[in-house]
N, C-alpha and C positions, 0 to 999 in steps of 0.2 A: 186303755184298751190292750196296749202289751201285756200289762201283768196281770189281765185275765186270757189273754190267749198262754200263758206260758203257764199260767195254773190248770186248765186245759189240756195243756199237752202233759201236762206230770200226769193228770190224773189218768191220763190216755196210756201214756209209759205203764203206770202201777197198775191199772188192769190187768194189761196186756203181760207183763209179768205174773201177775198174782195167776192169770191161767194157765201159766207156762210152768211157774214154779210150784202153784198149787201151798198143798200144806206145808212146804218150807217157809214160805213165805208167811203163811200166818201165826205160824206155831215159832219164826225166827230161829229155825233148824237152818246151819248151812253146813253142813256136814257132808260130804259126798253121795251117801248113798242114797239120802232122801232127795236130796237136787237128781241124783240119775234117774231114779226110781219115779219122779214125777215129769221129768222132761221125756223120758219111754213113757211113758202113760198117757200124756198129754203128744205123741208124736211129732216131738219138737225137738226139730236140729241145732243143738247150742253145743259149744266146749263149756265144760266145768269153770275151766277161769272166767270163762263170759256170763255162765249165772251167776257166779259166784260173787264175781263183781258188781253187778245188777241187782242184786241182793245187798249187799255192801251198801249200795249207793240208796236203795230204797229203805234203809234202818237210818239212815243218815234222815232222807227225806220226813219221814215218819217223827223221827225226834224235832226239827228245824223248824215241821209245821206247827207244830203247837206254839212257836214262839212266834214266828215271823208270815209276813204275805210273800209273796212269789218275789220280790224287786228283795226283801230283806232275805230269802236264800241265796239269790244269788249275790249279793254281796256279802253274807256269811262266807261263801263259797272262794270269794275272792281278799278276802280280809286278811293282809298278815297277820300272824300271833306269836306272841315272844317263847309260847309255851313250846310250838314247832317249830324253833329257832329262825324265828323271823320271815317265816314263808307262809304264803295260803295253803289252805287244803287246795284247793285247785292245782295249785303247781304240784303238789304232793301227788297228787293220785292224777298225773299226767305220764303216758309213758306206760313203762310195765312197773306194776305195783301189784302187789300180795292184798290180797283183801282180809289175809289172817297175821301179815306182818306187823311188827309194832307201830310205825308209823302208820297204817290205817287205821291202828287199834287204837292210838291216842286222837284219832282225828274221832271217831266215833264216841269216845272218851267224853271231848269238847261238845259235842251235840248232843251226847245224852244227859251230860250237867243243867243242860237247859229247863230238860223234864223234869225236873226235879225239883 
C-alpha cells in the first residue's frame, strides 16, 4: 500500500509540474527562457532554481521508471555508488546543488544508462 500511495503522489508531483512547466517539460528544454516563458504563462510563482530543480528531478524520475516500481526509486535514490565517490544521489542533491553542475549531471548520466 506504501508503494502505491507514493507512486500516486509522483504522479501527482509530474502533473502538477508538467502544467507549471508546460513545454519544458515535455520537449526537456531547461533552458531559462522557456521555464520563464511558461511559468508567466501558466501564472506561476516559482524561482528559476526551483523549476529548474524540479525539472532535474523529474528527467531523473522519467528515466528510474522504466526500470524500477516506486520502493526501487527510492532506494536508487539512496544507494551509494563508487562512480559518485561513494555517496547517494540523495546526499548529492541535498542542500544547494546546481541542477546543470557536474555532479547532477553524472547523477542524471547514472539514470539515463538505465534507458538504454
Amino acid at each position: 500500500a506504501m508503494i502505491a500511495e507514493v507512486t500516486e503522489v509522483i504522479e501527482e508531483i509530474k502533473q502538477r509540474i508538467e502544467r507549471i512547466l508546460g513545454s519544458c517539460y515535455i520537449n526537456h528544454n531547461s533552458d531559462l527562457p522557456c521555464i520563464k516563458e511558461n511559468m508567466l504563462k501558466n501564472n506561476h510563482q516559482m524561482s528559476y532554481r526551483e523549476a529548474s530543480r524540479l525539472l532535474f528531478v523529474l528527467y531523473l524520475l522519467d528515466y528510474l521508471r522504466g526500470s524500477y516500481d516506486s520502493k526501487g526509486i527510492y532506494d536508487w535514490f539512496n544507494r551509494r555508488r563508487s562512480q559518485l565517490d561513494g555517496l547517494s544521489p540523495a546526499e548529492l542533491l541535498d542542500g544547494n546543488w546546481n541542477p546543470n553542475g557536474p555532479i547532477a549531471q553524472e547523477i542524471l548520466e547514472l539514470a539515463s544508462s538505465l534507458a538504454q
